[in-house]
VMD Tcl script that builds the backbone (N, CA, C; Angstrom):
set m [mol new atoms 414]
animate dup $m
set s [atomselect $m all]
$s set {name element resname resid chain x y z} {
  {N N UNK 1 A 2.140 43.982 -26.057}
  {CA C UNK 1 A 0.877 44.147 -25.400}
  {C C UNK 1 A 0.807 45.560 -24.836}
  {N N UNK 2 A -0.409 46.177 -24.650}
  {CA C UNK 2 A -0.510 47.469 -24.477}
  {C C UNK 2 A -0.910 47.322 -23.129}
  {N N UNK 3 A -0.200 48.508 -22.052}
  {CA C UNK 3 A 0.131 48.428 -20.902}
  {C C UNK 3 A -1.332 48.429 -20.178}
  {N N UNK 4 A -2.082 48.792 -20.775}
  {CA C UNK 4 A -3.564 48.970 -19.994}
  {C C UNK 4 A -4.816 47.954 -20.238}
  {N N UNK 5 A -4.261 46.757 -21.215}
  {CA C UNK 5 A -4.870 45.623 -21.652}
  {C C UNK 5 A -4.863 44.689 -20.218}
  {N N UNK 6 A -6.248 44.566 -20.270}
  {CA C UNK 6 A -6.373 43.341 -18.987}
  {C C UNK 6 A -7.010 42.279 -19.523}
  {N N UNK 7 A -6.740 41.146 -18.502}
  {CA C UNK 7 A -6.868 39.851 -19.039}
  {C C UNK 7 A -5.783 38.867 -18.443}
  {N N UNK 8 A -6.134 37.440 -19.553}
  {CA C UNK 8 A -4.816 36.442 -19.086}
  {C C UNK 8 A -4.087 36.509 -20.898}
  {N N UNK 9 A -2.964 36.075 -20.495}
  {CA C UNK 9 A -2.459 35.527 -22.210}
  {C C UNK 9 A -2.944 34.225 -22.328}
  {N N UNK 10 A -2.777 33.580 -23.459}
  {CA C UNK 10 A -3.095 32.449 -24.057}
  {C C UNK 10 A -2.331 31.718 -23.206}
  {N N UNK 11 A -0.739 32.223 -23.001}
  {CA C UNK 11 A 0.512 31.073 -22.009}
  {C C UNK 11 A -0.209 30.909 -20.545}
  {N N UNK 12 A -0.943 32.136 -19.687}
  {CA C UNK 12 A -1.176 31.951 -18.864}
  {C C UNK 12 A -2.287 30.840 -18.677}
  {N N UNK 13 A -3.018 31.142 -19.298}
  {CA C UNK 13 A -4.742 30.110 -19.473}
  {C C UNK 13 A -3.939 28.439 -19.775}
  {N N UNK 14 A -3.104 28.366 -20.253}
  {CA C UNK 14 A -2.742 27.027 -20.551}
  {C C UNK 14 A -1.585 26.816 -19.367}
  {N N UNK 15 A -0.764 27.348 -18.428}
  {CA C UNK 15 A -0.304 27.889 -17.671}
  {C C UNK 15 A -1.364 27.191 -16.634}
  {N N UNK 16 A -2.346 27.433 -16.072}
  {CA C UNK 16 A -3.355 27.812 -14.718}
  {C C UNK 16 A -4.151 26.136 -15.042}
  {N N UNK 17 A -4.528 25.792 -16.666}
  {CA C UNK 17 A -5.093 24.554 -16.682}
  {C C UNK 17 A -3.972 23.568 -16.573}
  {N N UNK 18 A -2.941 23.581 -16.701}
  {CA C UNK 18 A -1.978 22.713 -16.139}
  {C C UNK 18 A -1.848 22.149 -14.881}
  {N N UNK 19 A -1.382 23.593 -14.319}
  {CA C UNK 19 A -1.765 23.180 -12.845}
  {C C UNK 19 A -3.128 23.023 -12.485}
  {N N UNK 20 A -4.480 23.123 -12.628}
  {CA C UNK 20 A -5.582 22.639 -12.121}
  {C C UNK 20 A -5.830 21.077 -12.561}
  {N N UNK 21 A -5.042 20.379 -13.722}
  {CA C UNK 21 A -5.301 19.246 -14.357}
  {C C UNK 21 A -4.562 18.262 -13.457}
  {N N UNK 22 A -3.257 18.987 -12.823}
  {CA C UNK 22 A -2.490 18.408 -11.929}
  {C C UNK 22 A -3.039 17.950 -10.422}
  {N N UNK 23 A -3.673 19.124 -10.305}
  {CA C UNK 23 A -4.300 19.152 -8.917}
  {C C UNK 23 A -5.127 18.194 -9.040}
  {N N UNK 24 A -6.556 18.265 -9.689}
  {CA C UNK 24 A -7.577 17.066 -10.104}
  {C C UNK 24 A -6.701 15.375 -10.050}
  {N N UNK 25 A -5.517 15.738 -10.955}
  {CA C UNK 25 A -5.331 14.512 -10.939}
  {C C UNK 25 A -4.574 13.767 -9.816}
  {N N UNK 26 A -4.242 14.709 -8.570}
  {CA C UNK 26 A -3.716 14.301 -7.284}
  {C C UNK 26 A -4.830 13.989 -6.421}
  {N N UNK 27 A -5.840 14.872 -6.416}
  {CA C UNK 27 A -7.191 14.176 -5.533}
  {C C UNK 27 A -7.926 13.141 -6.320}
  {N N UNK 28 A -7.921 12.620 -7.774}
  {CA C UNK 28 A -8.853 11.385 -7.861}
  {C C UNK 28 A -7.790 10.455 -7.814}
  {N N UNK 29 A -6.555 10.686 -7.377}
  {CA C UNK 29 A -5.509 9.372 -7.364}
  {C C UNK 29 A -5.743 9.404 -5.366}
  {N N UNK 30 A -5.736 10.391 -4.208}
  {CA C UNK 30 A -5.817 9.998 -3.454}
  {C C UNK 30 A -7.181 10.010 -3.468}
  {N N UNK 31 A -8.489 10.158 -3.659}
  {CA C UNK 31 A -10.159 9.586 -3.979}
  {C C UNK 31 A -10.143 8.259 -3.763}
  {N N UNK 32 A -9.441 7.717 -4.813}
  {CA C UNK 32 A -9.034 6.329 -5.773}
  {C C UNK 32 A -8.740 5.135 -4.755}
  {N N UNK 33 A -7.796 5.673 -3.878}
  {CA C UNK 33 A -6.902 4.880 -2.791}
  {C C UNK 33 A -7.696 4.537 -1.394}
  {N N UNK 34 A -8.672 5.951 -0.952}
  {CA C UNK 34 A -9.543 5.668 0.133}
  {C C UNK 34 A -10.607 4.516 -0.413}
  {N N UNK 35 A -11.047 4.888 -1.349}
  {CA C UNK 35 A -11.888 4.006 -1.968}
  {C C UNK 35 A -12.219 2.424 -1.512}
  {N N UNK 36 A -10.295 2.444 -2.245}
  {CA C UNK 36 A -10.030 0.990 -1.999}
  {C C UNK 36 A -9.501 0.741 -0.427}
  {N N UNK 37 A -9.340 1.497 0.138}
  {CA C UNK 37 A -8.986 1.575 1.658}
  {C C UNK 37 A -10.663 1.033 2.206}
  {N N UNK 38 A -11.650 1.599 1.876}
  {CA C UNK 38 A -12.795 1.703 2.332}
  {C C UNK 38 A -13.188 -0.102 1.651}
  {N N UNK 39 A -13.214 -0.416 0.762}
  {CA C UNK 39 A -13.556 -1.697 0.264}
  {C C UNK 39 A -13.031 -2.770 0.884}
  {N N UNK 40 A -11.879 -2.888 1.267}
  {CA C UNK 40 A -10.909 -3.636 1.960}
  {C C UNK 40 A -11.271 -3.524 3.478}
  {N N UNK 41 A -11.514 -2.740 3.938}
  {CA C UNK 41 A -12.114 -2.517 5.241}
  {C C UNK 41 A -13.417 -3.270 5.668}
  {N N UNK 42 A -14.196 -3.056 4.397}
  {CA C UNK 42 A -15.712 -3.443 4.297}
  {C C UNK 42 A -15.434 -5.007 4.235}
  {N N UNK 43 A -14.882 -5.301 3.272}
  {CA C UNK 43 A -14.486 -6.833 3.401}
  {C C UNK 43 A -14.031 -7.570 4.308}
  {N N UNK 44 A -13.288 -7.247 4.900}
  {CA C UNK 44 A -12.699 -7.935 6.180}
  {C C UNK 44 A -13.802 -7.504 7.448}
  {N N UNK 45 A -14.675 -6.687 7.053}
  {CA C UNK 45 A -15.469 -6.505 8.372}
  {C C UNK 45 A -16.988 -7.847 8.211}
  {N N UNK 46 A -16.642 -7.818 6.636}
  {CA C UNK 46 A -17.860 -9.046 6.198}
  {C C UNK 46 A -16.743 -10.297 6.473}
  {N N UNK 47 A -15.798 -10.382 6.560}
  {CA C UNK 47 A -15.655 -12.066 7.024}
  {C C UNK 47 A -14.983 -11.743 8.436}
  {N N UNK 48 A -15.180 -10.921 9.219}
  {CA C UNK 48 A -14.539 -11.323 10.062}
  {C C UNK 48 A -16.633 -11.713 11.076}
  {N N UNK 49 A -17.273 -11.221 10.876}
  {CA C UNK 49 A -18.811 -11.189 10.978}
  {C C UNK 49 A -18.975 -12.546 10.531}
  {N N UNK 50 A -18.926 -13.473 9.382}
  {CA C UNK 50 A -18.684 -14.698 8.942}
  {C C UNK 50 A -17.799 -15.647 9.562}
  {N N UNK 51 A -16.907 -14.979 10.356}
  {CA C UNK 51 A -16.266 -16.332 11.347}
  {C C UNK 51 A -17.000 -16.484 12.865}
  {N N UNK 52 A -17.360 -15.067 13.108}
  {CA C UNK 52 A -18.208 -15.249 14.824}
  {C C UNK 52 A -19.260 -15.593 14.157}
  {N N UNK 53 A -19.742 -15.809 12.914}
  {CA C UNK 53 A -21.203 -16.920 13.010}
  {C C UNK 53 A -20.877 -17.771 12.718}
  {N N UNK 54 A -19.914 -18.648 12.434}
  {CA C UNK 54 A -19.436 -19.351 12.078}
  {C C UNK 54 A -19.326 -20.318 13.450}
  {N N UNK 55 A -18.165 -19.619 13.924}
  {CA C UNK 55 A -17.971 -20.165 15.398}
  {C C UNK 55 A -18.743 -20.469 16.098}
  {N N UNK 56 A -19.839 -19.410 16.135}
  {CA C UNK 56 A -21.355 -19.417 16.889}
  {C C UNK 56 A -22.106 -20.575 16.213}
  {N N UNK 57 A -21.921 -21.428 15.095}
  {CA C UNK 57 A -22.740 -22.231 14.952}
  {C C UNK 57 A -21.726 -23.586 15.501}
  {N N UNK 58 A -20.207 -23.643 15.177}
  {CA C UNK 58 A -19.645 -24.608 15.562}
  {C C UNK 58 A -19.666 -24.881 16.766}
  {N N UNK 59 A -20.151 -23.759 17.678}
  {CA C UNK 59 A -20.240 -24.325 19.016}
  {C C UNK 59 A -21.626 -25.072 19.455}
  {N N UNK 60 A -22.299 -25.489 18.610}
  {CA C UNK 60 A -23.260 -25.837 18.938}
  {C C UNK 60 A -23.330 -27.174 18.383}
  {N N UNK 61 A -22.081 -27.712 17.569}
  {CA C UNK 61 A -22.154 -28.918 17.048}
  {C C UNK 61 A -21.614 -30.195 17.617}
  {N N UNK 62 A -21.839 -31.029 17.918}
  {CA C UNK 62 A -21.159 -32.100 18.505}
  {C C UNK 62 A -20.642 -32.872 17.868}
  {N N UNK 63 A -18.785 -32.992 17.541}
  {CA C UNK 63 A -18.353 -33.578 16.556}
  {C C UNK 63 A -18.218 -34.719 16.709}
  {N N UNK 64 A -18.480 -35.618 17.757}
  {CA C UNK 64 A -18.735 -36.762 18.155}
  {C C UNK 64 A -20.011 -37.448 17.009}
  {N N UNK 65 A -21.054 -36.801 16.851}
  {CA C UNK 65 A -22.273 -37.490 16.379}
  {C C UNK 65 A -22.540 -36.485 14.906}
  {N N UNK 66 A -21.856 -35.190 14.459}
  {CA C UNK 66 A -21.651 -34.817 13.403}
  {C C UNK 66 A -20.317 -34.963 12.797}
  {N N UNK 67 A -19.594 -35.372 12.723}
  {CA C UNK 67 A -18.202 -35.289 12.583}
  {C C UNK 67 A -17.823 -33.868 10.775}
  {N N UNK 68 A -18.813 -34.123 10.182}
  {CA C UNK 68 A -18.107 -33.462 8.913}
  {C C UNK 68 A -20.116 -32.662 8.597}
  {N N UNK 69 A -20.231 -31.277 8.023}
  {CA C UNK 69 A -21.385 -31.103 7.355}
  {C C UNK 69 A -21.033 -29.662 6.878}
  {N N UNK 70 A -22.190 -29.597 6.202}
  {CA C UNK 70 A -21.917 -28.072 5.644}
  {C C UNK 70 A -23.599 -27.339 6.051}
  {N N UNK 71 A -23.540 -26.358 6.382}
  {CA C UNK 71 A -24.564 -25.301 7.226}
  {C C UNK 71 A -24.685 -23.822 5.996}
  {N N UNK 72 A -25.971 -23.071 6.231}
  {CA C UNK 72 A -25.923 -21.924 5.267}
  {C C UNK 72 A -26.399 -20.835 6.256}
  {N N UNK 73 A -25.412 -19.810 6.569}
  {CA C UNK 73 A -25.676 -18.767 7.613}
  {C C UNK 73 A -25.647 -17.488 6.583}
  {N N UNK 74 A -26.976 -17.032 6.272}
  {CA C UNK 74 A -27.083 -15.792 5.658}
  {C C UNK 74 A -26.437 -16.007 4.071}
  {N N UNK 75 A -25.762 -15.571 3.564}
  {CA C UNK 75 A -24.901 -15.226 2.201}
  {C C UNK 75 A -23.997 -16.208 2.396}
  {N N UNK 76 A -23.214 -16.858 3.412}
  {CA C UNK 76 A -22.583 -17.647 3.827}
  {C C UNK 76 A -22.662 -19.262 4.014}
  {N N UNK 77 A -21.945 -19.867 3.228}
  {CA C UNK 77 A -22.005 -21.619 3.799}
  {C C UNK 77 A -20.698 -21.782 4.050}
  {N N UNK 78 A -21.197 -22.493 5.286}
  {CA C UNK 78 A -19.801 -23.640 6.430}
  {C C UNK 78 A -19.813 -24.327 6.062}
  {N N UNK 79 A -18.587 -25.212 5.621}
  {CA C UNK 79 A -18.611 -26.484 5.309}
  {C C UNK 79 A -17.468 -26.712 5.911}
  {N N UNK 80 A -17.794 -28.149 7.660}
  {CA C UNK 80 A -16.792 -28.193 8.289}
  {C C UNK 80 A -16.774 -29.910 8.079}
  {N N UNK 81 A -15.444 -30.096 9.085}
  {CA C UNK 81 A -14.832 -31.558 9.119}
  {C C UNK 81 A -13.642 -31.876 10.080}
  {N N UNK 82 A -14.320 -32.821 11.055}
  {CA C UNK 82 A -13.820 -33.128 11.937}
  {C C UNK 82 A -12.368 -34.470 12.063}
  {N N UNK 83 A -11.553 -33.861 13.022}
  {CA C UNK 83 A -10.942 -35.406 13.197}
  {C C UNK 83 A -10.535 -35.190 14.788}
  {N N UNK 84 A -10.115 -36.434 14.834}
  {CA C UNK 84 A -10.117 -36.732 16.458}
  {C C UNK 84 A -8.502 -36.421 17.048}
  {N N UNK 85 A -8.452 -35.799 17.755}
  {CA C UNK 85 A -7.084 -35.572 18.655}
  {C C UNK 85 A -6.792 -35.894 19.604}
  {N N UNK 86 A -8.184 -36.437 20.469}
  {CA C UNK 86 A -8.051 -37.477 21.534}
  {C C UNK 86 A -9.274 -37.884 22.079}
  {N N UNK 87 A -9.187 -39.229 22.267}
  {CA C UNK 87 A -10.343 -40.401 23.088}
  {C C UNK 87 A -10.923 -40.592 21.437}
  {N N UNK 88 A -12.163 -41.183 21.317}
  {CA C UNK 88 A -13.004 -41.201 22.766}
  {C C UNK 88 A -12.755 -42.110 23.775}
  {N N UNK 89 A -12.942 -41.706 24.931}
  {CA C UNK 89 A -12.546 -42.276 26.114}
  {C C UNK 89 A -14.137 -42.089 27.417}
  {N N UNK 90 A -13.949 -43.091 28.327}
  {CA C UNK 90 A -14.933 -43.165 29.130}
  {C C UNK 90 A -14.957 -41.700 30.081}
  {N N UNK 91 A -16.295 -41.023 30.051}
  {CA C UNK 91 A -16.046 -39.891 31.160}
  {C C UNK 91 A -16.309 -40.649 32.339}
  {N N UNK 92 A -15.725 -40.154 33.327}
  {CA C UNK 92 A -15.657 -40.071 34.547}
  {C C UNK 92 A -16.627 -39.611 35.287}
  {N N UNK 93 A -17.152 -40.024 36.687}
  {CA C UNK 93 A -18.007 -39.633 37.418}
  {C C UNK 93 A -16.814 -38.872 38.616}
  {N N UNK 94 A -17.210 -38.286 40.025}
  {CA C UNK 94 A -16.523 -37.590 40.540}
  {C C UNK 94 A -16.042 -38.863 41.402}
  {N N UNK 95 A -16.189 -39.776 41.609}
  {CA C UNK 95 A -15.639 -41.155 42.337}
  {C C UNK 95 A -14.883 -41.966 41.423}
  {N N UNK 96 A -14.597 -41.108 40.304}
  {CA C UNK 96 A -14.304 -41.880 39.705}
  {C C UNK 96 A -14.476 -43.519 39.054}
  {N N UNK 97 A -15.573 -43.614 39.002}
  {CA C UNK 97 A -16.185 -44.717 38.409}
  {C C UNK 97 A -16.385 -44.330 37.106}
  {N N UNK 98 A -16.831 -45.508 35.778}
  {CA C UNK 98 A -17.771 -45.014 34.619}
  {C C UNK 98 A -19.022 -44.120 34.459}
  {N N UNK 99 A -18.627 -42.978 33.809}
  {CA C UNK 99 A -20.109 -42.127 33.514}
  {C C UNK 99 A -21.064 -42.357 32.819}
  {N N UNK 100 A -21.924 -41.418 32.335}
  {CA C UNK 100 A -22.757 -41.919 31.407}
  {C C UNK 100 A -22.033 -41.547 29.767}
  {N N UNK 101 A -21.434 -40.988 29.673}
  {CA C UNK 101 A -20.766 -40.134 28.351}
  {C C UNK 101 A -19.395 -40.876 28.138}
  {N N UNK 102 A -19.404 -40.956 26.700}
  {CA C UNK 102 A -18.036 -41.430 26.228}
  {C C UNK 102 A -17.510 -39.540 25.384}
  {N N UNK 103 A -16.622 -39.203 25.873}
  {CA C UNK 103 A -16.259 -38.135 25.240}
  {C C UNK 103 A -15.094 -37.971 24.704}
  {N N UNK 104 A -14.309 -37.198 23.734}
  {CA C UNK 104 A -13.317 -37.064 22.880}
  {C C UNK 104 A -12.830 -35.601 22.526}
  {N N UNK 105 A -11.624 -35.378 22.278}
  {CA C UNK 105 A -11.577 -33.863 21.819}
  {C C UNK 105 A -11.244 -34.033 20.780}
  {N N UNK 106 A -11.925 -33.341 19.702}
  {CA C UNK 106 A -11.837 -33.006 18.062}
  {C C UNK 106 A -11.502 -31.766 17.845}
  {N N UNK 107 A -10.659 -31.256 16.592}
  {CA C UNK 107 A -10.407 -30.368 16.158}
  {C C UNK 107 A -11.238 -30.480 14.705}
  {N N UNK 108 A -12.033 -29.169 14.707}
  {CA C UNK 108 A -12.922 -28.632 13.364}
  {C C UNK 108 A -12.183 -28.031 12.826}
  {N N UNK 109 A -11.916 -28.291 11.630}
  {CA C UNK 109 A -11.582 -27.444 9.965}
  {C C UNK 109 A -12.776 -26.447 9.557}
  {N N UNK 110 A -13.043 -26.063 8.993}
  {CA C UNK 110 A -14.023 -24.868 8.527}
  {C C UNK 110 A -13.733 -24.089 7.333}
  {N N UNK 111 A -14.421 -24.233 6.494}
  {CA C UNK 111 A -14.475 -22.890 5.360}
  {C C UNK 111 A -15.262 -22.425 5.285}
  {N N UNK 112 A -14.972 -21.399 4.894}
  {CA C UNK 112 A -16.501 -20.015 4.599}
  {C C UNK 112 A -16.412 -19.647 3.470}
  {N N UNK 113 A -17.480 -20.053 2.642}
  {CA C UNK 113 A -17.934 -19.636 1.094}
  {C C UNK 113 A -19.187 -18.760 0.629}
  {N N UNK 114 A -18.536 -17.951 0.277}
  {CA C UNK 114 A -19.520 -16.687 -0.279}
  {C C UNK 114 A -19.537 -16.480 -1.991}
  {N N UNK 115 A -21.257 -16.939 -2.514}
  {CA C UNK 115 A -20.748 -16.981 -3.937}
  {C C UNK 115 A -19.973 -17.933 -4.379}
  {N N UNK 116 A -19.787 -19.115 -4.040}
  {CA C UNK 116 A -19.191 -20.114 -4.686}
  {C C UNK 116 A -17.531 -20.049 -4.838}
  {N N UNK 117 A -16.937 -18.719 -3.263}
  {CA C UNK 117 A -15.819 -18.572 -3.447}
  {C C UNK 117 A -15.260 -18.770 -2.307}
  {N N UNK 118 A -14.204 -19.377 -1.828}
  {CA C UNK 118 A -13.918 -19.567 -0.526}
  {C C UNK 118 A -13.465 -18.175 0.064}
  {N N UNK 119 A -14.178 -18.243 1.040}
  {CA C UNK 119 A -13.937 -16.771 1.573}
  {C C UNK 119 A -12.635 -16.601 2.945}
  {N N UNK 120 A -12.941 -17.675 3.471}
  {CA C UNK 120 A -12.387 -18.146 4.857}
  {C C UNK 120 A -12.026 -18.926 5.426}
  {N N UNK 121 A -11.252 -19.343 6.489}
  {CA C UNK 121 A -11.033 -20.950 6.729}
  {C C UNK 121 A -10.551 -20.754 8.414}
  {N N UNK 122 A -11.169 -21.456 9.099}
  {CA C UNK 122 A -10.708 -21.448 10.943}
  {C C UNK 122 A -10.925 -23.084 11.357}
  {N N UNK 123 A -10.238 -22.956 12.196}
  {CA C UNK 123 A -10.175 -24.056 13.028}
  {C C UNK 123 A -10.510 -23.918 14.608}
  {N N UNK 124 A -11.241 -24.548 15.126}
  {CA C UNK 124 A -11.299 -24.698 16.572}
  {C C UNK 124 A -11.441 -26.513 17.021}
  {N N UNK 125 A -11.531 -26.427 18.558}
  {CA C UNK 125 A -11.239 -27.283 19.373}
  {C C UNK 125 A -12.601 -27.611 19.596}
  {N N UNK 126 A -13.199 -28.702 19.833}
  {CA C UNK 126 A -14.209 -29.129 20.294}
  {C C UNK 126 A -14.515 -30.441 20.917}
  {N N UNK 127 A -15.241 -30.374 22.380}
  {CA C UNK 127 A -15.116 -31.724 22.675}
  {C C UNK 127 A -16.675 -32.377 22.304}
  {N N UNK 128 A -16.681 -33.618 22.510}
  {CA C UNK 128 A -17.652 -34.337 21.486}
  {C C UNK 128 A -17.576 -35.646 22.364}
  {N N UNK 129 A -19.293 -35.490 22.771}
  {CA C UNK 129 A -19.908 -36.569 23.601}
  {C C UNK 129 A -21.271 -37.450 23.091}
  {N N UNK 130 A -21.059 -38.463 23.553}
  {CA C UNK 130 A -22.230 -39.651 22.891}
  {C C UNK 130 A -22.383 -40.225 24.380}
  {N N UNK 131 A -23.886 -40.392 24.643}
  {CA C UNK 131 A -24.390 -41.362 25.815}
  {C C UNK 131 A -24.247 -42.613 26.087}
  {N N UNK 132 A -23.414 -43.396 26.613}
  {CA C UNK 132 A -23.357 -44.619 26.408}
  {C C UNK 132 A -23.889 -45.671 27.135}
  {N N UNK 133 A -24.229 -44.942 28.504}
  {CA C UNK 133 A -24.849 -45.575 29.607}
  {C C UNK 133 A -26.264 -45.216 30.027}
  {N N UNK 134 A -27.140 -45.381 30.851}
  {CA C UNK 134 A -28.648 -44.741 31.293}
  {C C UNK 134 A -28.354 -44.165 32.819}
  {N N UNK 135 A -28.897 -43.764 33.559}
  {CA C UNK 135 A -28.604 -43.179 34.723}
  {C C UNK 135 A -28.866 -44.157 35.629}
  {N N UNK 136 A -29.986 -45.372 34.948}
  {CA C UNK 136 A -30.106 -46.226 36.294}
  {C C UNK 136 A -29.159 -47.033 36.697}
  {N N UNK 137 A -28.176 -47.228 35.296}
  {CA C UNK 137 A -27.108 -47.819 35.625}
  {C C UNK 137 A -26.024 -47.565 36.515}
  {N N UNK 138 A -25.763 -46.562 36.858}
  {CA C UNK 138 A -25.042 -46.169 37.659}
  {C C UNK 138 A -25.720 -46.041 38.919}
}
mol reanalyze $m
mol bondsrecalc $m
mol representation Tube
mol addrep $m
């Protein structure tokens, strides 16, 4: 090569795309990974949003007089089911006499299905009352 020739050689140009093919291929492999960092994030932020409505509807159920149903919150269906862990038993007045309420504590099962896929599953505690008496009775 003649000392006053400027430029790259052919080795260098294949040389420089090597390393730039390398580089590219280190940022769409870490690209790649946030990605899925970011998807996984998103997901668990959609069911964890799917259990406080979830919860938020189980607290409103009385497993005494619903014991088992399935509910549709948004994109989401509950489908819960109850069993009994204790009573039912007579509530109490503060004299301790018979109340008007027979009450029990149940534990709810729960799944959360999105798309026909189970997404989720919780359990809580719930107590569960039925009227059994009138007020004049007492």
């Amino acid at each position: 090569m003649r000392p006053d020739a400027r430029g790259f050689t052919l080795l260098e140009a294949i040389v420089a795309l090597a390393i730039l093919a390398a580089g590219t291929m280190a940022l769409f492999a870490a690209l790649n990974g946030a990605l899925r960092s970011i998807e996984r994030a998103e997901a668990a932020a959609r069911l964890d949003t799917a259990k406080q409505n979830a919860i938020a509807l189980l607290e409103t159920i009385n497993p005494m007089l619903r014991p088992e149903g399935e509910e549709q919150i948004g994109e989401v269906r509950v489908r819960w089911r109850s069993r009994v862990i204790a009573g039912p038993s007579e509530g109490l007045t503060e004299f301790y006499s018979p109340g008007l309420y027979e009450v029990g504590l149940y534990e709810l099962d729960a799944e959360l299905w999105r798309n026909a896929e189970l997404e989720g599953r919780l359990t809580l505690r719930r107590a569960g009352w039925r009227q059994v008496r009138q007020p004049e009775v007492l």
